[in-house]
N, C-alpha and C positions, 0 to 999 in steps of 0.2 A: 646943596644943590638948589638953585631957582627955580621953581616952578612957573610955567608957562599960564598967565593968568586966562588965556582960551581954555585951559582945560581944566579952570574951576567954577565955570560959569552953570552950575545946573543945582538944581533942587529937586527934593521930594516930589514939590506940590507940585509941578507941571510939567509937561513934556521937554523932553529935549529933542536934540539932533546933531549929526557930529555928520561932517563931509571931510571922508579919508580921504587921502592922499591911496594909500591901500591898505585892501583890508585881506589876511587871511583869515578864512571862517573856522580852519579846524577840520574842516570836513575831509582836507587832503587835497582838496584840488588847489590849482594854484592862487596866485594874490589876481584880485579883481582892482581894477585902477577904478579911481573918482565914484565911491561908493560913500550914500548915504544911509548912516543907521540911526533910529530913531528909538528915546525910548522913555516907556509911561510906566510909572506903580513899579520900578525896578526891575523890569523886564523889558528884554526889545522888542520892539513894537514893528520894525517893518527895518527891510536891508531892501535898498533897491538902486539901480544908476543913475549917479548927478544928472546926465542926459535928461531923465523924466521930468526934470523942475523938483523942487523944496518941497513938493505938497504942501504950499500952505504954512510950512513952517521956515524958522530961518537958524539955518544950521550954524553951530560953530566951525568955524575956519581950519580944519586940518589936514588938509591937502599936502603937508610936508613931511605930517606922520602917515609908519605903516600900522595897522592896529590889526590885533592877533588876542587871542584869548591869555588867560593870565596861564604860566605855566607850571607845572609842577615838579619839584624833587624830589623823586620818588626812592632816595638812597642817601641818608646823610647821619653825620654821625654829632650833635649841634654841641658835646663836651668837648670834643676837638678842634683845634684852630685852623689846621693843613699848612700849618709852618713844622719846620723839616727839622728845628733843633732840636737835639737829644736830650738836652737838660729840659726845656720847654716841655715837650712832650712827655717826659715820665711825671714831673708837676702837674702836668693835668691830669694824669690817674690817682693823683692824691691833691685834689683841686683845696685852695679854701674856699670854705662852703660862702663866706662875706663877698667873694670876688666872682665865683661859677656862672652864678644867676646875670648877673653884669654883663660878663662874655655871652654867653650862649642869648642872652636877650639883643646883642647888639651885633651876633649872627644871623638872627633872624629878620632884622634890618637889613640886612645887606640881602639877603634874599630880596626882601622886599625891593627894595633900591631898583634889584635887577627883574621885577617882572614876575619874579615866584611869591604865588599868593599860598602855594600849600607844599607841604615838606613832612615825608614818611620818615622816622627815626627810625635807624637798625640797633638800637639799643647801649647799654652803656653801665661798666661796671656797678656805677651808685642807681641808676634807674634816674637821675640827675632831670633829661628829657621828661619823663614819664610826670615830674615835680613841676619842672616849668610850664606844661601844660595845663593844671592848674592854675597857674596864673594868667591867663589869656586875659586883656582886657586890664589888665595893669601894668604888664611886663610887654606883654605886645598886644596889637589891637585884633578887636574881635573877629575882623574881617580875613585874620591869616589862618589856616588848618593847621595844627601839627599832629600828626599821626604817630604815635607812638610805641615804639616794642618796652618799655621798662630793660630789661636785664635779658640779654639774648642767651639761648642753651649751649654751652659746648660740653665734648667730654672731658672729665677732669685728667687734666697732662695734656692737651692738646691744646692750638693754639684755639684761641675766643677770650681770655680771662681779663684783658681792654673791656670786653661788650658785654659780660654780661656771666653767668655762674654756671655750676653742673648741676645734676641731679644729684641727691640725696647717696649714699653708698649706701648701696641695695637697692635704687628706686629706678623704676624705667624712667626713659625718657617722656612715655605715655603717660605715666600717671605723675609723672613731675607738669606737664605741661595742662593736665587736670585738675591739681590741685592748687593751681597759682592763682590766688585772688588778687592779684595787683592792678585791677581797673585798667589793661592796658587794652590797646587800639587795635594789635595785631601780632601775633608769635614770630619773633625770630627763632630762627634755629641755622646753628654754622655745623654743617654737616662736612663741610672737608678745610684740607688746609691754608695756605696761601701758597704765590705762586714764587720760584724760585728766579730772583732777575741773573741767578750765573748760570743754573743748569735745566736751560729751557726746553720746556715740554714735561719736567721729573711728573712725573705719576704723583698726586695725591690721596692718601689712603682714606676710606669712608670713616669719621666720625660715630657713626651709629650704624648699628644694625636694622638690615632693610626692614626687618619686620617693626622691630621699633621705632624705626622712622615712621611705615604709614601710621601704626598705630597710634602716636604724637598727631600727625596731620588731623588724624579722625579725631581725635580727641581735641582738639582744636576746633574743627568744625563743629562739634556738636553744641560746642561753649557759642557758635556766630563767630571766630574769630579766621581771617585772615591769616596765611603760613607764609612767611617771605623764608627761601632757605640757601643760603650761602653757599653753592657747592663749584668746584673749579673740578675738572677733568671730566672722563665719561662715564665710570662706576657712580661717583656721588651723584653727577647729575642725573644719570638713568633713575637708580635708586628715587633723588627725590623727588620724579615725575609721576614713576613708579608708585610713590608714597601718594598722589593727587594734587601736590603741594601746589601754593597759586602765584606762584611765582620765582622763578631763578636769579638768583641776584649774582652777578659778576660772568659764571660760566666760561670761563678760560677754558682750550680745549677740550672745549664740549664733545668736538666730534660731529661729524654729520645725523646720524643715527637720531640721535639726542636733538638737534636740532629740528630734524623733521618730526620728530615728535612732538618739541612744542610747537609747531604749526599745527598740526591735526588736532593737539588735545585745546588749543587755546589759551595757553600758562605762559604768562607774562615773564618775559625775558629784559631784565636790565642790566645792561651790560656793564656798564661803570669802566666803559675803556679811556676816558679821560683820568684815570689815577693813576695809568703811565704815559702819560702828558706828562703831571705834577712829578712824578718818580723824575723823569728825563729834568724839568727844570730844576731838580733838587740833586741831583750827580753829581760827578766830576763828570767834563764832558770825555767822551772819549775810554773811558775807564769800563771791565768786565761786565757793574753792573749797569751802567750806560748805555751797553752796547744789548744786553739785556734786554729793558726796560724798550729797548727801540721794538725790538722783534717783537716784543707782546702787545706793543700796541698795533704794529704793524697786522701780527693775527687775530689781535679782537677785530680790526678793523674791517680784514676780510671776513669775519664770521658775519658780520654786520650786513656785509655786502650780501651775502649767503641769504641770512633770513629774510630780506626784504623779497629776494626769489624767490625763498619758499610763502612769504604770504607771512610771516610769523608776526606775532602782537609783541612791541617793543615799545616798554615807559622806557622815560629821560630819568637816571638815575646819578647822581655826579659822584657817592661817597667822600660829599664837604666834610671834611675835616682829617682826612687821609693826608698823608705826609705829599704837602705839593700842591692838593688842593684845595681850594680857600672858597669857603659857603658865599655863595652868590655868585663870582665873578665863573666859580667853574661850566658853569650850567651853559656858557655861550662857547667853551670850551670842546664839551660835549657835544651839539648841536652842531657845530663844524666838524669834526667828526663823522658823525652820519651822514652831513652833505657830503663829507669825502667817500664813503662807504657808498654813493648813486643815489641817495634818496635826496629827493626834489624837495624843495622848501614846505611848502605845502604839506608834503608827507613828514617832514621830521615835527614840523608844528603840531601836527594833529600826531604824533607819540607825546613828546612835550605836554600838551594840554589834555585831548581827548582819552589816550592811554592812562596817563596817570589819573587825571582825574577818576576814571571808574576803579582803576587798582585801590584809591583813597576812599573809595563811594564817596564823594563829592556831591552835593547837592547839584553843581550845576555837571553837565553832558562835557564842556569843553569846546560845542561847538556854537561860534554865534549866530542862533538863527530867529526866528519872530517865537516868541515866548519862552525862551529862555531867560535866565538868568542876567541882568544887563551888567556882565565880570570881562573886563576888557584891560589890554594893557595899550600905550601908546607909546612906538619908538619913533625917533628922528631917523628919516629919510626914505629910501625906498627897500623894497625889501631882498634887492641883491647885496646891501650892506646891512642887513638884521642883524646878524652874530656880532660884527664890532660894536650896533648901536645898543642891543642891550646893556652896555656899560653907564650908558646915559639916556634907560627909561624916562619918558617924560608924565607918564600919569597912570597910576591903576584906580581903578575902577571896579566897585564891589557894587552891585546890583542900583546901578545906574549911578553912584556920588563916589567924589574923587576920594582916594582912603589917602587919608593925611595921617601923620606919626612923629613924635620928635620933630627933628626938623624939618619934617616931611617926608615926602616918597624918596 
């Protein structure tokens, strides 16, 4: 990709200033047309209307891009490819260790590519993620977050043994998730199963016991650590709301109940209904599980609808690396999705950036306002074609200097 040499014109030493085409800020309200943002010591400095004049300054030309803060994936799995072969896919759960680092670093690139400056791991048999994140700065550059679970909990016999181990025989879940010194970012835990694309709606049975579950949560918090937990139907998800947990990852027939509850209590719901997209482009068209895979997206979709009436907190979660979905390109995936689901551009932005960002604790908010953080992405055009243009980002921006990589952004 060519990089737009307008949008490497800035320096440390002195201020800049960029005249958007549009700018969404994150905040949720909509895109503001011919906005100028300005910004000094890697912070923005002032957003206000072309109308006013330059103040003084002479902006760079970007009236063709819309600019939005950098977004975030807050569900990915970066050992997997989200290509749908059988042979392919069992080779990756016995990767070589010479080739691993290779892939999963030129995953992260394609995030980049697309706008996603930070990316939460749901974990992975070898703890693989947990390793490349030590490499930051060699393998990828400094300016990208990855968020890491190491080795996610399931019960031994049930499905998880892709992501991550059980507890010890004989050990709680509690005091497994207390004794794990692995330097990781955040606790996963797969508290129920996956979802069936023939016999839609089947009940999935809880993983753990409720009491064991909070008691893992608490025992997690008291270490500072973050609980993302995997649950589909309405016992797992009551359960791990129940348990305090800070976030639902997937939640297939959740049910209303459950739903309004994560409204009231404020527990980040990521839905990851773009991984029956990928299901559907990986099928035979037409075929049981085809016909499947329609309906579950079709009812994530309405759940989606759901929460935004109730008010409920929703990160952009894509689970890159699921069979069908492919790290970077899913995220715009996603995001049309939720504009299908009622939410206005503006509002899926500010899930996308603002939500994940605090789910991540990000240094910067997600939203671009005067003293923040100057983290911006730029796409081509206006911003009722955002989702197609994020395929051809033209510049991200790490506290005010363009992040260049490989061959670039």
């Amino acid at each position: 990709m060519t990089t737009d040499r307008r949008l490497l014109q800035t320096a440390p030493d002195r201020p800049g200033a960029f005249h958007c085409g549009w700018l969404l800020d994150g905040s949720g309200a909509g895109p503001r047309r011919d906005v100028i943002l300005t910004v000094a010591g890697g912070r923005i400095g002032a957003v206000f209307s072309a109308d006013e004049g330059p103040h003084g300054l002479k902006p760079l030309d970007w009236r063709d891009f819309t600019v939005l803060p950098p977004l975030v994936d807050a569900h990915v799995h970066l050992f997997l490819s989200g290509r749908s072969d059988p042979a392919l896919r069992r080779m990756q759960l016995s990767p070589d260790p010479e080739e691993i680092f290779d892939h999963m670093t030129a995953r992260v690139q394609r995030h980049l590519r697309r706008g996603v400056l930070a990316v939460r791991d749901g974990g992975d048999h070898g703890a693989l993620a947990l390793a490349l994140r030590g490499c930051r700065g060699q393998r990828y550059p400094d300016e990208f977050v990855l968020r890491a679970s190491g080795r996610a909990w399931h019960r031994s016999g049930r499905y998880g043994g892709a992501f991550g181990r059980s507890p010890a025989e004989g050990q709680s879940l509690a005091d497994a998730v207390a004794e794990d010194g692995g330097g990781i970012d955040q606790v996963k835990i797969i508290a129920s199963g996956i979802n069936s694309l023939i016999d839609f709606g089947r009940p999935t049975r809880p993983q753990f016991d409720a009491a064991d579950l909070k008691a893992a949560v608490a025992a997690a918090h008291r270490r500072g650590l973050r609980v993302m937990v995997h649950a589909n139907g309405e016992r797992p998800v009551a359960d791990a709301l129940a348990a305090g947990c800070d976030s639902i990852e997937h939640g297939f027939f959740m049910g209303e109940a459950n739903m309004v509850q994560i409204a009231a209590r404020g527990t980040v719901w990521v839905p990851t209904a773009g991984t029956m997209a990928g299901c559907l482009d990986a099928l035979e068209p037409g075929s049981p599980a085809a016909d499947g895979a329609r309906r579950l997206l079709d009812h994530q979709v309405a759940q989606l609808a759901r929460a935004r009436e109730l008010g409920a907190t929703v990160a952009v979660g894509t689970d890159g690396g699921s069979p069908g979905v492919r790290h970077g390109r899913a995220m715009a995936v996603e995001l049309a999705l939720m504009s299908a689901a009622g939410y206005r551009t503006g509002e899926v932005v500010r899930c996308a950036a603002v939500h994940g960002a605090r789910l991540l604790d990000l240094e910067r908010t997600g939203v671009l306002q005067p003293g923040a953080p100057a983290d911006f992405i730029a796409a081509a055009g206006p911003p009722e074609a955002l989702w197609g243009s994020l395929e051809q980002i033209q510049a991200v921006y790490r506290k005010g200097l363009p992040v260049v990589w490989g061959e670039g952004i």
